[in-house]
C-alpha positions, 0 to 999 in steps of 0.5 A, spaced: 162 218 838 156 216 842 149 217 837 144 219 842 139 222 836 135 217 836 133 213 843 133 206 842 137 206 835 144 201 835 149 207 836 151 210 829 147 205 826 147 208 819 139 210 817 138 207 811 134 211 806 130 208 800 130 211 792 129 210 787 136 208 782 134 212 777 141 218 776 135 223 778 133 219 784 139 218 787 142 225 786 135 227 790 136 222 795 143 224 796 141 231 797 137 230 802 141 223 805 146 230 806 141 233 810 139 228 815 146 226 816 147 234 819 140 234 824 142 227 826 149 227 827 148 220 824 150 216 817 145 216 812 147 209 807 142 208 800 139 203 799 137 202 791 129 199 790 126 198 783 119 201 782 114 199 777 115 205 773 122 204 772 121 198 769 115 198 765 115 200 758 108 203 757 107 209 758 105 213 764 098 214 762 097 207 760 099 204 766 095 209 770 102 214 772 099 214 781 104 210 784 108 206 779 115 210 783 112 209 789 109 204 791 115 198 792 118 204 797 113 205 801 112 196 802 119 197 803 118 203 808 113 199 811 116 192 812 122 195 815 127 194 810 128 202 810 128 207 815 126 213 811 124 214 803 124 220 798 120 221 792 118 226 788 113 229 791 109 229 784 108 222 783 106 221 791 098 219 791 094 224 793 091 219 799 097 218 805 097 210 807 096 208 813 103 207 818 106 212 813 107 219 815 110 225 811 115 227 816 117 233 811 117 237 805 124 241 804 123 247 800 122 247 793 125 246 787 124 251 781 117 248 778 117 251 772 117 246 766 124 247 761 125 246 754 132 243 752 132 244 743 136 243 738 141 249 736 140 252 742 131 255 739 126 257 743 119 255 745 118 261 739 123 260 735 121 252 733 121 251 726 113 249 723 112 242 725 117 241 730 117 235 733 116 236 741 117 230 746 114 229 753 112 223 757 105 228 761 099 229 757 099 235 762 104 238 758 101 236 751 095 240 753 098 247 755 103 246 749 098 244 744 093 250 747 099 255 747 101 252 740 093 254 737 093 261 740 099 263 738 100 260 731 105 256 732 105 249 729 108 243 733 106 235 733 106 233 740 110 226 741 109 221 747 116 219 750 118 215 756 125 215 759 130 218 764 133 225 762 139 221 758 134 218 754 130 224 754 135 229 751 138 223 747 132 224 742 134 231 741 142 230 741 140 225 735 135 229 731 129 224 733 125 230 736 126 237 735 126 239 742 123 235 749 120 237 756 123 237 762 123 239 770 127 245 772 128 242 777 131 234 775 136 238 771 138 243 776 138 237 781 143 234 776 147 239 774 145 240 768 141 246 767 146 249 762 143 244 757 137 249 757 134 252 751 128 256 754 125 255 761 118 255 761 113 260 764 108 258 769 103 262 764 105 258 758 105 252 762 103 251 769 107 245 772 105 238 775 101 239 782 108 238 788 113 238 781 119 242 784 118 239 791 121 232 795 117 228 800 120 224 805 116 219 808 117 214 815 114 209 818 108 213 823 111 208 829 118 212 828 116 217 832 124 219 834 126 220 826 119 223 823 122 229 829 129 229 827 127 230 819 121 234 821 127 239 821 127 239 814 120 241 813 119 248 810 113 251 812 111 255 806 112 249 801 107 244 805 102 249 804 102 251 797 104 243 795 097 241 800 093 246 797 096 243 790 094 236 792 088 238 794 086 241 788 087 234 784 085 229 789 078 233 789 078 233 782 080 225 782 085 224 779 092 222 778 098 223 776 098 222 769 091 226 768 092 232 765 092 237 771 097 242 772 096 247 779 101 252 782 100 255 789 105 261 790 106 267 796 104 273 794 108 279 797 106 286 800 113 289 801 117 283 805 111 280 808 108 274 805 101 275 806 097 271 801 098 264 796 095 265 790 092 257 787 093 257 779 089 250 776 089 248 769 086 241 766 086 240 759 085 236 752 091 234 750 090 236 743 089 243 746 083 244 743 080 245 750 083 249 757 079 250 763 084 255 768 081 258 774 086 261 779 083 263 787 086 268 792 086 266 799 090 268 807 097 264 807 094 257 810 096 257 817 094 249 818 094 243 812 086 243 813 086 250 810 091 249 805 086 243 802 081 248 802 083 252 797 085 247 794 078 244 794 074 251 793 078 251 786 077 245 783 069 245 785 070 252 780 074 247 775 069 241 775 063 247 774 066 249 768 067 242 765 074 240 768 071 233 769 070 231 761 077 233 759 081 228 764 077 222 761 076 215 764 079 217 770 074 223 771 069 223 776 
């Protein structure tokens, strides 16, 4: 068979995909390796890349969480190594860097966050004192808060770890429960282990949590097409607008921001996109959460707009004293 999907290109030379190692990752990067075989008739070969934050003890807020899983894969990109890489849209920097281009944003993922328990309990059901495990200053914020308005008593624990790990604190009566993504554990094929998923207005997710980002070169024009097939129109607006809302509130990735922008429907037509954004203290003792209503964006400078518009309502009422040194 003779490749003529991408001019230029050594016939079927396979397109090699850059990820991360974690099982997470590379059952992300499979899906989407799956998908670009189908729109470029081409084979797809993954190539495993270690980041900073794969190897890194720390925690995420100590080492400064925007980056770390990202970084070596966009050098690799622009080295040449790789043709095309997937990252969890959560952890891209909100600046795209010069000779990249975000060739596509598949349709999301649940975004919502999950609780995976001992015995099978609830976020209501947690005995006193439960010990819950999460590696996000932005979910000790809105548990701790939720926690404080209902009464409930809950001790917040700082984890690292891949979601092995993870669940492993709880399979061992180290935690009483953990908190996840919706969407790692489905990507897996484990959201039976689900004990309570989470509403977004109990805990609103990270900014892009749920959705991948599939990054090329800005030079290769012919694959940055192919995988623009990808892309899902409603998703890119709603992660813009998301993003725009950190980036205007200068933070990153392990700041303690949450943000959800969904479509609103009249009926069968989506008419609106409602921006929900969080920032918080993580003892929970102070939340600012404001929400905006808008047109559905029609371009990436009205997705960011709203974006923006909110987190200035944000910051004026005190967003910035509650995300620590990296606030404005």
């Amino acid at each position: 068979m003779t490749d003529n999907s991408s001019p230029g290109a050594p016939a079927r030379a396979p397109l090699r995909l850059g990820t991360r190692r974690s099982k997470l990752a590379m059952a992300q990067s499979g899906l989407v390796a799956e998908a670009v075989r189908e729109v470029t008739g081409r084979a797809v070969e993954l190539i495993e890349i270690t980041t900073y934050g794969d190897t890194s003890k720390e925690h995420l807020a100590q080492i400064g969480g925007t980056g770390v899983f990202v970084t070596a894969l966009r050098e690799a990109l622009l080295r040449g190594e790789v043709d095309f890489a997937v990252h969890s849209l959560k952890d891209l920097p909100t600046a795209q860097p010069e000779g990249l281009v975000l060739a596509a944003v598949p349709e999301r993922e649940d975004p919502r966050d999950v609780l995976v328990a001992r015995d099978g309990l609830t976020f209501a059901q947690l005995p006193p004192g439960a010990r819950v495990g999460t590696g996000s200053p932005r979910r000790m914020a809105q548990l701790n808060a939720y926690a404080r308005s209902h009464g409930i008593d809950i001790e917040t624990v700082p984890i690292r770890g891949n979601v092995d790990t993870r669940i492993g604190f709880v399979r061992s009566g180290e935690l009483d429960a953990v908190v996840l993504a919706a969407a790692g554990l489905s990507r897996l094929g484990r959201t039976g282990e689900v004990t309570d998923f989470l509403s977004v207005d109990t805990v609103l997710p990270a900014p892009g949590q749920g959705a991948l980002a599939i990054e090329c070169a800005a030079t290769s024009t012919d694959l940055a097409a192919a995988l623009a097939e990808l892309d899902d129109p409603y998703t890119r607006a709603a992660v813009t607008a998301e993003r725009a809302l950190l980036a205007a509130l200068e933070a990153g990735c392990s700041a303690p921001v949450g943000a959800l922008a969904d479509l609103l429907a009249d009926g069968q037509t989506v008419n609106e996109l409602r921006l929900r954004g969080v920032v918080g203290s993580t003892d929970g003792s102070a939340l600012v959460q404001l929400s905006t209503t808008g047109p559905v964006p029609t371009s990436h400078d009205d997705a960011a707009a709203l974006g923006r518009e909110l987190a200035a309502e944000m910051l004026a009422k005190g967003a910035a004293g509650l995300m620590g040194e990296r606030a404005l």
